[in-house]
N, C-alpha and C positions, 0 to 999 in steps of 0.2 A: 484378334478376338480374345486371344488368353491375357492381354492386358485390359481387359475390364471385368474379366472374372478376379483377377490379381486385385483389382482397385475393391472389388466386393468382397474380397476377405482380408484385405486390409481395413476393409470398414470396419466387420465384424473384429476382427481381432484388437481393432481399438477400443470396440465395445467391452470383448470380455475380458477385457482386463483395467475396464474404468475404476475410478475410487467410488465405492459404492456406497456412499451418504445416505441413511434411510430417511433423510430429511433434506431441503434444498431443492435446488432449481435444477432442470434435466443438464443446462450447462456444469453444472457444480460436477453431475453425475459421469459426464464424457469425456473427463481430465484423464491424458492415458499414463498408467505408471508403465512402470518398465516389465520384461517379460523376459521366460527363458523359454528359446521357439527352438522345437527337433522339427526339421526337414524327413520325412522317409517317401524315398522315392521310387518308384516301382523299376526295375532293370530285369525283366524277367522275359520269358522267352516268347508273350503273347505282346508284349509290346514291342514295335515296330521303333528302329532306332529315332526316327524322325522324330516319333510322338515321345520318343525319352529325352531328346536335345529341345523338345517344347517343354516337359518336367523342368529341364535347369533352369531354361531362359524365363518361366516362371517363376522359380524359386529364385534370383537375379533379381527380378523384378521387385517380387516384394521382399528384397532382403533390402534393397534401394529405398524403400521406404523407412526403415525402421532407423534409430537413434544407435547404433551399434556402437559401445564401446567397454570399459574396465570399471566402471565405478556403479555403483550398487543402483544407481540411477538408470541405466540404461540396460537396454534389451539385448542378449547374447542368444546366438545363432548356431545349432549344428547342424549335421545333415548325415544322412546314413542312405545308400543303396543297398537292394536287395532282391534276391531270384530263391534259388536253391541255397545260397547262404548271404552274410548278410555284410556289406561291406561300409565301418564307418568312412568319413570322406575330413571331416571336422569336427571336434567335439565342442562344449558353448566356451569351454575357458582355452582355444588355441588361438583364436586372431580375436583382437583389442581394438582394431580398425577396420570399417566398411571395406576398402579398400582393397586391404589385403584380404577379407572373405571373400571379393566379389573375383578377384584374380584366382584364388582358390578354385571357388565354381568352372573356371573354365575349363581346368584340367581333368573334370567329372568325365569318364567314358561309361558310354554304354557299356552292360557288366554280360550279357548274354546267359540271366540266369535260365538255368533248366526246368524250373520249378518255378511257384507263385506263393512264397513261404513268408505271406504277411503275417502270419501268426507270431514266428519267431524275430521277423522285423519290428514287431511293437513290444513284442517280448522287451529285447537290446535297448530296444529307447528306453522303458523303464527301469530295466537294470545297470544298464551302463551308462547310456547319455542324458540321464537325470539324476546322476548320484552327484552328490558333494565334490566327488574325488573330478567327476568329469567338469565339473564347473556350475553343477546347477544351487542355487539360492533358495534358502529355507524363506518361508513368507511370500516368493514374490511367483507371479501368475504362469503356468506351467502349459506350454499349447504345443501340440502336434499338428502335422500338418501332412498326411497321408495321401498324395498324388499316385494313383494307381487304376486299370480297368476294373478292380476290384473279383477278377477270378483269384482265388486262392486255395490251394492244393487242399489244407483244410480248416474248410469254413467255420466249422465249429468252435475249433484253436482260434481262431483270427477274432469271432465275435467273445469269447472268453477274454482275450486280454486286454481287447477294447474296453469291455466292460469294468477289466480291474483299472486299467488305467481310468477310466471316468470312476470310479468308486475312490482312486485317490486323489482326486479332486486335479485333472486333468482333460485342460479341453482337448477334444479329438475335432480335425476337418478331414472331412472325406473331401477330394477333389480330382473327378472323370478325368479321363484322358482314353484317347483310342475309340475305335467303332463299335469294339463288341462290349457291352458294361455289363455288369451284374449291378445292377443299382440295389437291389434288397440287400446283398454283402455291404455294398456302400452306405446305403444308409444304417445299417447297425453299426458298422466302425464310427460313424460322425454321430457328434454330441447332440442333444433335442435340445428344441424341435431340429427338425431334417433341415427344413425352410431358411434356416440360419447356417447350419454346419454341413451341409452339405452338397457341393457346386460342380459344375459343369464348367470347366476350361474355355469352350465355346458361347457360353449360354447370354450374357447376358448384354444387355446395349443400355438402357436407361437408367445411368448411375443415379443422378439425384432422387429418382423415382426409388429406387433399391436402396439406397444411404437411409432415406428418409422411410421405410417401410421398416426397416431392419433396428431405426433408434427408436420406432414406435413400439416392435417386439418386444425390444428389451426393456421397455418402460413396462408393456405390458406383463412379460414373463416376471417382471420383481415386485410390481403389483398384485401376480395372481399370490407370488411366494410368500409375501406379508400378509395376506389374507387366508391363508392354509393353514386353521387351527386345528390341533385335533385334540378331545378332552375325554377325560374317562373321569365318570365317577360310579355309585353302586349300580344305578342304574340305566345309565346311557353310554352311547359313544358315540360323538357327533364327529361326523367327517364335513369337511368344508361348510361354509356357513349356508343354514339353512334345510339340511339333511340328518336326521337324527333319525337312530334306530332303539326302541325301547329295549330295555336288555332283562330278561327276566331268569334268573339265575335259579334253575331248580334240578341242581345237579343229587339230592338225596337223595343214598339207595340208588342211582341209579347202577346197571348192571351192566358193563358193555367193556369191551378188553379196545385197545387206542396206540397204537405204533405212531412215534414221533419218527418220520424223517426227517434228515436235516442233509446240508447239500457241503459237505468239506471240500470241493474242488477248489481248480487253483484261483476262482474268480471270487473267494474266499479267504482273506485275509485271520489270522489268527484272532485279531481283536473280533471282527464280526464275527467268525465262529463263536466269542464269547458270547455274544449279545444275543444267537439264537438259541444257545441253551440257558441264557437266563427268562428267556422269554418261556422256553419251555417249563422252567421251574415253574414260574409265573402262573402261566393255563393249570399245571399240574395242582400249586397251592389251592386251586378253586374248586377240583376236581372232588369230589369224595371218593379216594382211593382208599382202598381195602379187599384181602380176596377175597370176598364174595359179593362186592361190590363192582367198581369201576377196577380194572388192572390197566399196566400201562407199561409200554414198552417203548424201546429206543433202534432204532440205530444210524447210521451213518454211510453218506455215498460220496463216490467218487470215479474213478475208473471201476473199485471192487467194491462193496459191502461189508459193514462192518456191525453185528448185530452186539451192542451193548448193552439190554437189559431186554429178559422176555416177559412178557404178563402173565406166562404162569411159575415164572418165580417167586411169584403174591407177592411182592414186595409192600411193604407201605409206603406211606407217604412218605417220611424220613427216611427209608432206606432206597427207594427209589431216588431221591436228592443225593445221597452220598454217591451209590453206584453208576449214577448216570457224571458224575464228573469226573468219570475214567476216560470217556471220550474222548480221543484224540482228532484233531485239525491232520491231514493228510495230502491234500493237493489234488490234481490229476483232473482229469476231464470229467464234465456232467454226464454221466450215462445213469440219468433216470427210469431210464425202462430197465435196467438191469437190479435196479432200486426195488421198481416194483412187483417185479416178478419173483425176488427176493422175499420179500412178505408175503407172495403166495404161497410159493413154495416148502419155505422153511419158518417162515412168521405165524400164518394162520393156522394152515394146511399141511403144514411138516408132519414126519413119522411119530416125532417125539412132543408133538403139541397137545394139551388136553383141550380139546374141545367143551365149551361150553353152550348148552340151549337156551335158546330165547335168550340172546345178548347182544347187541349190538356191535357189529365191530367196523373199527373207523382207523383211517390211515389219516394222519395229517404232515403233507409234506411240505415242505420251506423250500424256498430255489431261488436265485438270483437271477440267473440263466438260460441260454436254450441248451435242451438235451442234446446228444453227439449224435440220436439216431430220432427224431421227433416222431416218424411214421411207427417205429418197434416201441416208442414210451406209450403214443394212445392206444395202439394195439394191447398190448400191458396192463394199461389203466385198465380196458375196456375189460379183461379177464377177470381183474381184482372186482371190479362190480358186478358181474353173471356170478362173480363168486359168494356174493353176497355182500362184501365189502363197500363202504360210503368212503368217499375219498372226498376231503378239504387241501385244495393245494393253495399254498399262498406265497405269492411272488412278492418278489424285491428288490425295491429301485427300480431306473428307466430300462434296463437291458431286457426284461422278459419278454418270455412272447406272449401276451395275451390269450391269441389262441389255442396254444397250446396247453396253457392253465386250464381255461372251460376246458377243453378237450380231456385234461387230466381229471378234473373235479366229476362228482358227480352232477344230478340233476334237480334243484334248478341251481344254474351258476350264480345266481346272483346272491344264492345260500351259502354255495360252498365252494367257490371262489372268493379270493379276499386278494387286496394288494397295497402295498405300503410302500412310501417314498423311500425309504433306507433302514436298513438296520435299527437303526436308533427307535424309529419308530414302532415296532415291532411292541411292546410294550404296552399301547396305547389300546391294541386289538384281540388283547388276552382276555379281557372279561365277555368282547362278543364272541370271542370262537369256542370258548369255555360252554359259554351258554347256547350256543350253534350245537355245540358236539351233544349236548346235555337232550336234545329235542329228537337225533336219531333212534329212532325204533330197530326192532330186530329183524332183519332180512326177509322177508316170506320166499326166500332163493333155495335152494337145494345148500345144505350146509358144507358139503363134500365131506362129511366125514368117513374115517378110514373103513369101518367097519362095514360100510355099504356097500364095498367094491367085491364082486364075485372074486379077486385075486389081483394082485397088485406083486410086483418085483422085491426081490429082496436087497436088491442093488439097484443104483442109477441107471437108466436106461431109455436108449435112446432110438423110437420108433416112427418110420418114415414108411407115408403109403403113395404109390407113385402109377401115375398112369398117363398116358397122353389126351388131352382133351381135345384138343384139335383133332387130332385123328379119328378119335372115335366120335365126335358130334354132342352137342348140347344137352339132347333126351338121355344118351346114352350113359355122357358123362353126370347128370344128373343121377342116373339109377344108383351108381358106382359110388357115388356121393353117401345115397342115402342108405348102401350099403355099409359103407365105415361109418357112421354115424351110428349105426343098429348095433357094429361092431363091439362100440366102446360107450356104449350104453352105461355097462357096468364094471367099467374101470372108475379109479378117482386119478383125473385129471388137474387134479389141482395142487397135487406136491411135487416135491423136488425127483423121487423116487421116477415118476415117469412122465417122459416131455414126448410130445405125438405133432408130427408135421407132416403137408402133404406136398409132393412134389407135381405139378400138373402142365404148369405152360409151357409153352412149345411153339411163340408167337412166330409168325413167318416174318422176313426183313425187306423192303424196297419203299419205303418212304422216299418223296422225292420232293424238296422244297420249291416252291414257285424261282422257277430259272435257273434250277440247280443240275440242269440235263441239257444238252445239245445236239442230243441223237432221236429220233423217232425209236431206233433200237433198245435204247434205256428205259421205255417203257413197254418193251417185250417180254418180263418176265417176274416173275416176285420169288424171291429167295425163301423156301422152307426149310423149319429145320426136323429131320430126322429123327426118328425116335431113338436111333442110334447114340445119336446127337445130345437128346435128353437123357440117358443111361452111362453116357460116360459123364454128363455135367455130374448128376448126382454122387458119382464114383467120386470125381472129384473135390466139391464143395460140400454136398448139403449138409455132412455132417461137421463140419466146419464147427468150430466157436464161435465165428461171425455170422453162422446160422441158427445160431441156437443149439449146437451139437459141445459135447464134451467130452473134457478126456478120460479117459478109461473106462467112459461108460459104457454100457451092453447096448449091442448095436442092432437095431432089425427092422429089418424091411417087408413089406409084404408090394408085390408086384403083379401089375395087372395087362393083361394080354390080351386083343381082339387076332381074331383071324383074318378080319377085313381088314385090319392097319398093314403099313409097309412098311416090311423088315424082311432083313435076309442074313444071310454069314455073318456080316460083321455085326448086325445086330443081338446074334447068341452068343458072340464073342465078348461082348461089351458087356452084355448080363452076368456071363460067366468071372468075370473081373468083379462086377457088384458082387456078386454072391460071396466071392472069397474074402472081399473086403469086410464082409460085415459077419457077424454071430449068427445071425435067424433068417433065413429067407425063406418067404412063404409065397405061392405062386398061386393068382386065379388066371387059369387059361378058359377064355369065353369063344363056344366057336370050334370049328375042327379044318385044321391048316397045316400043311406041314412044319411050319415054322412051331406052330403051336405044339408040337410034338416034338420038337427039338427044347424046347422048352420046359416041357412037363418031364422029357429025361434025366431035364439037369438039376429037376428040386429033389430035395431029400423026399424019403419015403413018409408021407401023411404030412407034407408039410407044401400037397395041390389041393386045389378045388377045381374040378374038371367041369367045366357048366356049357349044357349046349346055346342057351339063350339067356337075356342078361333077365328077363323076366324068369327066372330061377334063382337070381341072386336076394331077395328078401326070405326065401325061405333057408338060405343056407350062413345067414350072420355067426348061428352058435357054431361051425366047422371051427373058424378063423377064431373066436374067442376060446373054443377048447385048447386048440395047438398053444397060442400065446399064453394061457395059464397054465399047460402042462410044462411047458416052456419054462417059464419063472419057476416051478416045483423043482425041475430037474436041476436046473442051473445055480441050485441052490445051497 
């Protein structure tokens, strides 16, 4: 069977690498030139050796096909395995003969990686087995060929480099192997459409049927591409033929402050980095900037944040051009939700930002990519907008995620969402997003200004409200709910100064998949977890950096106790460890239990709320907001 999945990406592969005549007969067009093909094959610890000696005898297969030899005419062949690290096997300029590659292969073992480190395997082939040095050829057609279950330790990494490599004009094939597949990893690594690049080992039986689908594709995919014009003049900008959006350009006076993000990761090449701060220029040329007009800010993401110009530096228009070409290209993974949490924090909402009324304020982010955390970016978004913020995000090239875009943008997406085939084109979109940004009005949102907050920290600080939901019940946890919400009524939640999380679930464990038991016994019992259980996880993690928590910041907890829950010893033991760990602990004990009196022993003095019933907890919100303000006074 994996020789007729073999014949179907031999088909393709003679496609993408045809002489591509924009005139001529489809025979003219499926004349194959020569190629330089990297093999990377999965040897990692989820595939089963069987299914990695099917990988060779595949890759055998279609090396059998190809014209292998030394002259600039023919197609050269590498190959790399890879687990936990990455092993080349052949680079394209060490065997000159079929032959002797085909002998080569057979010495390929199973590597028994520990790990599924596609990321850094695709990494390797771009840096090492397509350089010059390795034997690769400037001009001639560049294809990967990624035989893998496609689990990979980290996804994120693996779609990033996929991406760079198709951004440097690199075919990627994904191609299955094994029982358990991640096909959505898989088909981000292979090149678009999916339907072309990326196959199934087992899958297919009707060659001429599939030959003949796949020559129609690519007549049709080069037809749609010749027909993809995009024009700008003062007033329009037509995307594909037939869709035109009037563009009406009435940026004067207008008053609204505008944070450019831009995406430096590594799936970011120095040149593109250029082309999105010329694009910035670009929007900005149109903008009427001035401070007391439109301001306009920058900055830059990656792994960290880097804020390169703020809107209340008033810069002008020239001097915004000058300072914004300090920006440096830096690398590192997409973490957009740390992007935009960033412009909450320290952009709009910061300590040292001057607030401005009735202004509009707009984020416009650029990204190539998917985020490292996509659930913590629209969560993010979602803040920046209740904050009053309008968000335009605009993706680039095939790799994005669409849904993630709307998910970023605000509402309607089809405003402020935008997307463009590559870099280059970037350009073409400047007068409609100019004139998009130009029609945002000013928030009717709560502005978060600083002055509103009955008392806010004088440091960073980091506050966690924790209680078991499960235990205590739906109504219950509901009350408790709408107790910390009264709480922080009149805090400002929207700068860097104070980050508020709440710790709650407590799900119980015995899922059991259809024929995944063999006892009657194994459906005896469902694993809960302890509130014990929940009080040391938070000890442990929640104030993490991967939870949102930071270092050196001021730490405090407030924690909530029923006397119907179950707890014992080690559950005041486990509290007592939270306490120490953290600066502030504030305790409501609901209820009268002896546990709950081991408890109320161990908080500081005025720093419990003793309530017989939870219907008592709406009238006593301002306890908990005194102590936390007398709190920040002292600490001060």
């Amino acid at each position: 069977m994996e020789y007729k999945a073999m014949e179907i990406i031999f088909i393709t592969i003679a496609a993408v690498v045809t002489l591509a005549a924009t005139q001529g007969s489809r025979n003219d067009e499926c004349q194959i030139e020569p190629a330089d093909v990297v093999f990377v094959l999965d040897s990692s610890y989820s595939i089963w050796p069987p299914d990695f000696y099917r990988e060779v005898q595949f890759m055998q297969k279609v090396i059998e096909t190809f014209d292998i030899g030394e002259g600039n005419d023919k197609t050269r062949v590498a190959a790399l395995t890879y687990g936990h690290k990455v092993w080349p096997k052949f680079y394209l300029n060490t065997y000159k003969e079929k032959a002797q590659m085909l002998r080569a292969t057979e010495t390929i073992v199973y590597g028994e990686g520990k790990t599924t480190n596609t990321g850094d395997a695709l990494s390797f082939a771009r840096d090492v087995m397509l350089t010059e040095r390795a034997g690769a050829r400037a001009n001639v057609t560049k294809i990967v060929i990624v035989v893998t279950d496609g689990y990979s330790q980290k996804t994120w990494f693996t779609q990033e480099m996929a991406k760079v490599l198709k951004d440097d004009g690199v075919f990627l094939f994904a191609v299955s192997v094994g029982m358990r597949l991640d096909h959505m990893e898989l088909a981000g690594i292979a090149s678009d459409p999916d339907a072309k690049y990326f196959f199934n080992i087992d899958k297919y039986s009707e060659m001429s049927y599939i030959k003949q689908t796949i020559e129609n594709k690519i007549c049709e995919n080069r037809a749609a591409q010749d027909s993809w014009n995009i024009t700008d003049t003062d007033n329009f900008a037509e995307f594909k033929a037939g869709t035109t959006e009037e563009i009406i350009l009435d940026c004067d006076g207008k008053a609204a402050d505008i944070y450019f993000a831009i995406d430096a990761s590594y799936s970011i090449n120095q040149d593109n980095f250029g082309k999105q701060m010329e694009f910035i220029h670009g929007v900005v040329d149109i903008l009427d900037v001035a401070p007391n007009r439109t301001r306009v800010g920058l900055i830059t993401f990656s792994d960290d944040v880097t804020f390169v110009v703020k809107p209340e530096q008033k810069l002008s228009k020239e001097e915004f051009m000058m300072y914004s070409n300090t920006a440096k290209y830096s690398g590192g993974g997409t973490d957009t939700a740390n992007a935009l949490r960033a412009l909450r924090e320290e952009g709009f909402f910061g300590p040292s930002t001057s607030q401005r009324d009735g202004v509009a304020k707009i984020v416009i982010i650029l990204t190539d990519g998917l985020s490292v955390s996509p659930e913590s970016t629209v969560m993010e978004a979602n803040n920046l907008r209740k904050a009053g913020v309008e968000i335009f995000s605009v993706g680039i090239g095939e790799g994005i995620d669409k849904k993630e875009l709307i998910d970023i943008a605000s509402q309607p997406s089809d405003k402020f969402m935008l997307h463009v085939e590559d870099f280059g084109a970037l350009m073409n979109i400047r007068l409609k997003l100019a004139a998009r940004s130009c029609t945002v009005k000013p928030s009717d949102g709560l502005s978060f200004a600083a002055d509103q907050a009955v008392c806010h920290p004088m440091t960073k600080t980091d506050l966690l409200f924790v209680f078991d939901a499960l235990e205590i019940g739906s109504w219950r946890s509901q009350a408790v709910s709408q107790f910390i919400e009264q709480s922080l009524t009149s805090f400002n939640l929207a700068t860097d100064r104070l980050r508020v999380g709440r710790e709650i679930e407590n799900c119980p464990r015995g899922n059991i998949p259809l024929g995944g038991a063999l006892h009657a016994a194994d459906f005896g019992a469902v694993q809960f977890s302890s509130f014990t259980e929940l009080i040391q996880r938070v000890s442990r993690v929640r104030f993490s950096e991967e939870n949102g928590g930071r270092a050196n910041s001021t730490r405090m907890l407030v924690l909530f106790v029923d006397s119907e829950q179950r707890m014992n010893y080690e559950t005041v033991e486990a509290a007592k460890k939270l306490k120490a760990s953290v600066d502030y602990f504030y305790l409501v004990s609901i209820g009268k239990g002896m546990y709950n009196k081991h408890f109320e022993d161990m908080a500081d003095k005025g720093r419990t709320l003793k309530l017989n019933s939870y219907d008592q907890l709406p009238a006593n919100t301002g306890d908990l907001m005194t102590s936390i303000c007398d709190y920040f006074f002292m600490s001060f």
